[in-house]
DRENDO-1510 file (C-alpha; in Angstrom, 1 decimal, always signed):
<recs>
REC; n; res; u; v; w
REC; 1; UNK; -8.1; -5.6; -0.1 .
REC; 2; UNK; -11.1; -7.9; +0.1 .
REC; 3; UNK; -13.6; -5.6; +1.3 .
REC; 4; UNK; -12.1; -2.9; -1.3 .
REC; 5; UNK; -13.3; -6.0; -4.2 .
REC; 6; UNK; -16.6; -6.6; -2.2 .
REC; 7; UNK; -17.1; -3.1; -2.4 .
REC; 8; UNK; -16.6; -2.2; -6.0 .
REC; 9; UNK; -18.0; -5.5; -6.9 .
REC; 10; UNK; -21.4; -3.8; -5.2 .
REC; 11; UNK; -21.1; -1.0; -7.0 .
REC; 12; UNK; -21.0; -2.9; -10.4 .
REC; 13; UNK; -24.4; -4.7; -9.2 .
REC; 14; UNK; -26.1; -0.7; -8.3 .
REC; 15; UNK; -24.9; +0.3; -11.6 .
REC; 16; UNK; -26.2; -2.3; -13.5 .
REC; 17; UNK; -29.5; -2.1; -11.5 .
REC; 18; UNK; -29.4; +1.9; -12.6 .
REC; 19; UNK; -29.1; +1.4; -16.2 .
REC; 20; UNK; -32.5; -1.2; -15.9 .
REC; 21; UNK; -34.8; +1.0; -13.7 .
REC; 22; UNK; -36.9; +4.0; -13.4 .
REC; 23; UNK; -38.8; +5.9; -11.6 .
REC; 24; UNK; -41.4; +8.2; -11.7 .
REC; 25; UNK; -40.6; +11.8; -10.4 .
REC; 26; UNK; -37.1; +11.0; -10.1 .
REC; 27; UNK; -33.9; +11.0; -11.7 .
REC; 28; UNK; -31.0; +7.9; -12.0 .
REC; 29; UNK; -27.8; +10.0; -11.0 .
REC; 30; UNK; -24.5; +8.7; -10.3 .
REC; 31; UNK; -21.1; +10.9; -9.3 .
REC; 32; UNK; -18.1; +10.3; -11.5 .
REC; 33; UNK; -14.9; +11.4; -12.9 .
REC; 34; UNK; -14.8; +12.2; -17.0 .
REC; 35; UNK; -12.0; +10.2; -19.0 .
REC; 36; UNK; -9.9; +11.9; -22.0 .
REC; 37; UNK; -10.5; +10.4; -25.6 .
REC; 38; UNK; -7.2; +9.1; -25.8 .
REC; 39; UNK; -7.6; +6.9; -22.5 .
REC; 40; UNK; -11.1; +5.7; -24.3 .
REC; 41; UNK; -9.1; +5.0; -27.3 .
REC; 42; UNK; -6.5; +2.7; -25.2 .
REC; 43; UNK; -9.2; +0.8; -23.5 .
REC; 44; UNK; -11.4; -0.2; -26.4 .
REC; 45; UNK; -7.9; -1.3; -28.1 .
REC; 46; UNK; -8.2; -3.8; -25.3 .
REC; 47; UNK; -11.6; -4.6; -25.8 .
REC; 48; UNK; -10.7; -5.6; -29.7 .
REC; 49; UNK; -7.8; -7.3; -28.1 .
REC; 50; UNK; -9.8; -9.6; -25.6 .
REC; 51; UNK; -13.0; -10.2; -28.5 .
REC; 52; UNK; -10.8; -11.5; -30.5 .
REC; 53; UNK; -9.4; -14.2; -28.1 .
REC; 54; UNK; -13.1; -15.1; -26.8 .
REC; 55; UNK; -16.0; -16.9; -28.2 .
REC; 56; UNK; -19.7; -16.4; -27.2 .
REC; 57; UNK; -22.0; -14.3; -25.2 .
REC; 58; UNK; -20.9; -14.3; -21.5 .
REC; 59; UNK; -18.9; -11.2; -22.1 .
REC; 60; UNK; -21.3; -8.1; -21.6 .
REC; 61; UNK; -19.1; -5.0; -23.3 .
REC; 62; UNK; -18.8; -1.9; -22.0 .
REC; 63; UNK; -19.8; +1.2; -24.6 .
REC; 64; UNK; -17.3; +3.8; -25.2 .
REC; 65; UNK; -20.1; +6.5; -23.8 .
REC; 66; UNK; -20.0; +4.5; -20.7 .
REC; 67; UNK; -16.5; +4.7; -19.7 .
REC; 68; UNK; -15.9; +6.8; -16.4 .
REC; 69; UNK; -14.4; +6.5; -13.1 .
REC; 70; UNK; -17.5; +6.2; -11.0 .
REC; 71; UNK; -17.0; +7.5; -7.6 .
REC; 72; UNK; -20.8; +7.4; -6.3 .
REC; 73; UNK; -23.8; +5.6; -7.8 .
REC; 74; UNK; -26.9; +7.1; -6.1 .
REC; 75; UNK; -30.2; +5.7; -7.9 .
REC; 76; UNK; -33.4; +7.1; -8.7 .
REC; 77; UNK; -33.3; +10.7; -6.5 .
REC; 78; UNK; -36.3; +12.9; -6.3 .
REC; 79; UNK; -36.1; +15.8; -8.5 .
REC; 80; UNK; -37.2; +17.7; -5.6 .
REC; 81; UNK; -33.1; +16.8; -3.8 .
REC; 82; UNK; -31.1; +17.8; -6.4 .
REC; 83; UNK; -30.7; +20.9; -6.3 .
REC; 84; UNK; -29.6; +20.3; -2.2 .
REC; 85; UNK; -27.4; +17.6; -3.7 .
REC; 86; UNK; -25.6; +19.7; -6.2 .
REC; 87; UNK; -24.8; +22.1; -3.0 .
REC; 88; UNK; -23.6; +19.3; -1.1 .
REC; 89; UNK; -21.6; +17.6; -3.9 .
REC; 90; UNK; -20.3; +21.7; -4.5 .
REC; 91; UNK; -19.1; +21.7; -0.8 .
REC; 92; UNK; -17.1; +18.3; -0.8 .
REC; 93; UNK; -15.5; +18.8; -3.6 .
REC; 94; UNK; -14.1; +22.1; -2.9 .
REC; 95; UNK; -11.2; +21.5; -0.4 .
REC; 96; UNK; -9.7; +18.7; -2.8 .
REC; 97; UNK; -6.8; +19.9; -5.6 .
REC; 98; UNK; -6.6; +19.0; -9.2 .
REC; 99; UNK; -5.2; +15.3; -9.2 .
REC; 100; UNK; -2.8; +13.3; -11.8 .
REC; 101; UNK; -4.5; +9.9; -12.6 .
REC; 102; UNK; -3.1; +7.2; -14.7 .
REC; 103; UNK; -5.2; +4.4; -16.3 .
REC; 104; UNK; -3.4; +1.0; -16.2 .
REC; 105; UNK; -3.4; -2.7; -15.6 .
REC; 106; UNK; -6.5; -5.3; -16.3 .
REC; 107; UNK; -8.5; -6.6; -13.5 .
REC; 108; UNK; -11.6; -8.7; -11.9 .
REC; 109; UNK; -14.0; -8.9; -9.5 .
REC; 110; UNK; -13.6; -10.8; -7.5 .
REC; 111; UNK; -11.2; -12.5; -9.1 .
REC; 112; UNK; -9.3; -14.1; -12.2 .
REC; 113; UNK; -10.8; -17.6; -11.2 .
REC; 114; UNK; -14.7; -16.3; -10.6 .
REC; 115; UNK; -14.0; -13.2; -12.5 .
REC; 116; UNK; -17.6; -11.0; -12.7 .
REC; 117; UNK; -16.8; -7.5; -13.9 .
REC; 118; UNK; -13.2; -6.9; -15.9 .
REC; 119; UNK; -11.8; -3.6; -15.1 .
REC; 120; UNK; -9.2; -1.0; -16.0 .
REC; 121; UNK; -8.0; +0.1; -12.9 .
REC; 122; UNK; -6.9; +3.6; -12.1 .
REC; 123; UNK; -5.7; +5.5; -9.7 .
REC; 124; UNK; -2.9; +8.7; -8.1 .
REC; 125; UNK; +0.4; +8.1; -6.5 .
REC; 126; UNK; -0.8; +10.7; -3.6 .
REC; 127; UNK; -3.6; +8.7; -2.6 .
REC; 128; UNK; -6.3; +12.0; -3.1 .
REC; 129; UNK; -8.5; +9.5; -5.2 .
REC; 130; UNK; -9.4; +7.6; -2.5 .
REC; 131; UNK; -9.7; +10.4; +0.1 .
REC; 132; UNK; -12.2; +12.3; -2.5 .
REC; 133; UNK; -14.2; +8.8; -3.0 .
REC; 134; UNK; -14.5; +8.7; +0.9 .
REC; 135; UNK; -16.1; +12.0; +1.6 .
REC; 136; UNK; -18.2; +11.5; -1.3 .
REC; 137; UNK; -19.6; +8.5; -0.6 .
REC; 138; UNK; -20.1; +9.5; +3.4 .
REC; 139; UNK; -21.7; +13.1; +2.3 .
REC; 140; UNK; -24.2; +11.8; -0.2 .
REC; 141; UNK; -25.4; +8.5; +1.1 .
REC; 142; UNK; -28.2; +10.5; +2.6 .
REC; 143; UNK; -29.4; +11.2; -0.8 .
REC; 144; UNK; -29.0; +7.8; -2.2 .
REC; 145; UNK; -31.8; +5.2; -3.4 .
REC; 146; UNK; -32.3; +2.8; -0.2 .
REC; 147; UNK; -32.4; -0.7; -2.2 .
REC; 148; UNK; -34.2; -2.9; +0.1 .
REC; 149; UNK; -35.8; -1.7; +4.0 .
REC; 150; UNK; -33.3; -4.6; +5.2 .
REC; 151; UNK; -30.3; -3.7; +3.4 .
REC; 152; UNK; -28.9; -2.9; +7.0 .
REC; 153; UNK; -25.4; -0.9; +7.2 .
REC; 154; UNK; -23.5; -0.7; +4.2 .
REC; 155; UNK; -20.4; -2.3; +4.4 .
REC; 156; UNK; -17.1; -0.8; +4.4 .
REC; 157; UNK; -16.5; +2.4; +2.1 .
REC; 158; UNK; -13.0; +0.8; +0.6 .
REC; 159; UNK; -12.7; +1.7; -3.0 .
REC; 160; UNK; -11.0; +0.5; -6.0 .
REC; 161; UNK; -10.5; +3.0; -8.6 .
REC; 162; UNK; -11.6; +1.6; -11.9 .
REC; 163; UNK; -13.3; +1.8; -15.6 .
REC; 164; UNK; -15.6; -1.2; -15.8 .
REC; 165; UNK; -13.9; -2.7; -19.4 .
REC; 166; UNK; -17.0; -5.7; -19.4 .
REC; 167; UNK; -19.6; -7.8; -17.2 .
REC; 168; UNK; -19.1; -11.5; -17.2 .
REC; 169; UNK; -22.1; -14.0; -16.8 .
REC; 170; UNK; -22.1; -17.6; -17.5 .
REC; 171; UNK; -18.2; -18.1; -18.4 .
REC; 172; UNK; -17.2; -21.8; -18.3 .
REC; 173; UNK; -13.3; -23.2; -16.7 .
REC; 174; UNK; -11.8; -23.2; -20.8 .
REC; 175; UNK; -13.1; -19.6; -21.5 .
REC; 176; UNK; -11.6; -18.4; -17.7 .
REC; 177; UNK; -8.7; -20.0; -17.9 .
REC; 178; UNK; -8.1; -17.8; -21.8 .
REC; 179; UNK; -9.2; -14.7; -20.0 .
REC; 180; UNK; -6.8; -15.5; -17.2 .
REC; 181; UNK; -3.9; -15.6; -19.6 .
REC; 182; UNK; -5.2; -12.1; -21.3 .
REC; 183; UNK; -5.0; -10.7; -17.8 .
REC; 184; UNK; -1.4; -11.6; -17.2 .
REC; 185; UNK; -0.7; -10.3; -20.4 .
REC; 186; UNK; -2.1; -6.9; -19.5 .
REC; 187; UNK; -0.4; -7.0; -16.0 .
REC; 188; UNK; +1.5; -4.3; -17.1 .
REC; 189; UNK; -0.5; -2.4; -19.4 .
REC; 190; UNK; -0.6; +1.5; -19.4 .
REC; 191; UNK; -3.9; +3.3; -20.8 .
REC; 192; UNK; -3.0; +7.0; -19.9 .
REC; 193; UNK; -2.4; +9.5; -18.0 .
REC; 194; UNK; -4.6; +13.0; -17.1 .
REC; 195; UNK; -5.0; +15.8; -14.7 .
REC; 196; UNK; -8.5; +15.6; -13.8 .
REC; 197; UNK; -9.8; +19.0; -12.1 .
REC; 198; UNK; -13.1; +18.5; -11.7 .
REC; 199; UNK; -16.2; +16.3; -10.3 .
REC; 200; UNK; -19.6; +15.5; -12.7 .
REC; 201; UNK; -22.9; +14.4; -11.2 .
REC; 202; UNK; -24.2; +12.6; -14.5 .
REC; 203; UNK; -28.1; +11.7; -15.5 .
REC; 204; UNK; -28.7; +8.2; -16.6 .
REC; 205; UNK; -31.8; +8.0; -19.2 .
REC; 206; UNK; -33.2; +4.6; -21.0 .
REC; 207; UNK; -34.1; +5.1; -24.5 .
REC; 208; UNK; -35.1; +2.9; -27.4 .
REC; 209; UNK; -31.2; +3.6; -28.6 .
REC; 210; UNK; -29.9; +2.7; -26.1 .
REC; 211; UNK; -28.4; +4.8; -22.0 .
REC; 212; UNK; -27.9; +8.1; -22.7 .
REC; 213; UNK; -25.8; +10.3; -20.8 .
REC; 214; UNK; -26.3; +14.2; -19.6 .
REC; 215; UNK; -23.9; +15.8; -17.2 .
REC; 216; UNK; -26.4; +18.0; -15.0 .
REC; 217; UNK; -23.4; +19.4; -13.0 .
REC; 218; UNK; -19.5; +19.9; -12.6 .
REC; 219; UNK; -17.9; +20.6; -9.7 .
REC; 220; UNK; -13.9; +22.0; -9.8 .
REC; 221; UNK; -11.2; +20.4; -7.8 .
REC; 222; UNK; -10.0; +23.8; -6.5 .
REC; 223; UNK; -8.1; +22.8; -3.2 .
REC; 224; UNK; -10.2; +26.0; -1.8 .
</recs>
């Protein structure tokens, strides 16, 4: 379980690095799974819920345009790989089925005490989430921005399906100790439930109004 919150607490930190870089001749992509309206609607409801319980700044909010259920974050990739990375994203996701998701609970990274990110977790009683995550993530590492040249091996692939609900910077023992009591409340909370039957590689692009979002790709979950 720890390396599963190391993990997904990494990924928040490469999607957060995404959404502030560019680069020239290349294109920020990540890999995710599309949410229904009605899910959206349940999370912002949570959102309101949690703004109106906390003061002041150190709660960064996640838009409505930005709620998915990431499986990959790759970077800035060369235009010249994507069209070998849609064939290889096209391949992976072929031998997985259509999948029932549900959208439920209210969690943190790392944790309640030190909490970073506050998510909506999500996941399928037959496991497939995680098995699709996996082959992703091994597949197209090879076509994923390299941060640093000592970066060294990536650490384990455990995943935590989730929908990032904020990002939390700066929060003080009174303020955690109110967002600790919100979580408990939401222990049990259910946001939705959807088939999902397919896999979108989606373009990340800065603009004076703010990310904007264009799916280049979709890939069915056929079980072929």
């Amino acid at each position: 379980m720890r390396r599963a919150v190391s993990r997904c607490l990494e990924m928040e930190e490469e999607r957060s690095k995404i959404e502030e870089e560019g680069g020239a001749g290349a294109l920020r992509l990540f890999v995710a799974i599309a949410l229904p309206e009605a899910v959206k609607d349940e999370i912002e409801k949570a959102q309101r819920e949690m703004r109106g319980e906390l003061r002041g700044n150190f709660m960064r909010w996640t838009k409505r345009e930005q709620f998915h259920l990431t499986l990959k974050f790759l970077g800035n990739v060369a235009e010249a790989r994507v069209a070998e990375l849609i064939e290889v994203l096209r391949k992976t996701c072929l031998p997985f089925q259509a999948m029932r998701l549900r959208a439920e609970r209210v969690g943190f990274f790392p944790d309640v005490r030190f909490p970073r990110v506050a998510w909506v977790g999500v996941r399928d009683k037959k496991e497939e989430l995680e098995r699709l995550q996996a082959a992703i993530e091994l597949n197209l590492e090879r076509f994923a921005e390299k941060r640093t040249e000592s970066a060294g091996p990536r650490r384990s692939q455990a995943f935590i399906g989730h929908v990032t609900l904020a990002r939390i910077q700066g929060i003080r023992r009174q303020q955690a100790e109110i967002l600790s009591k919100l979580a408990a409340g939401m222990a049990g909370r259910f946001f939705g439930e959807w088939t999902v039957s397919e896999v979108e590689l989606i373009r990340s692009e800065l603009s004076p109004g703010g990310t904007r979002y264009t799916t280049l790709a979709a890939f069915p979950l056929s079980g072929a």
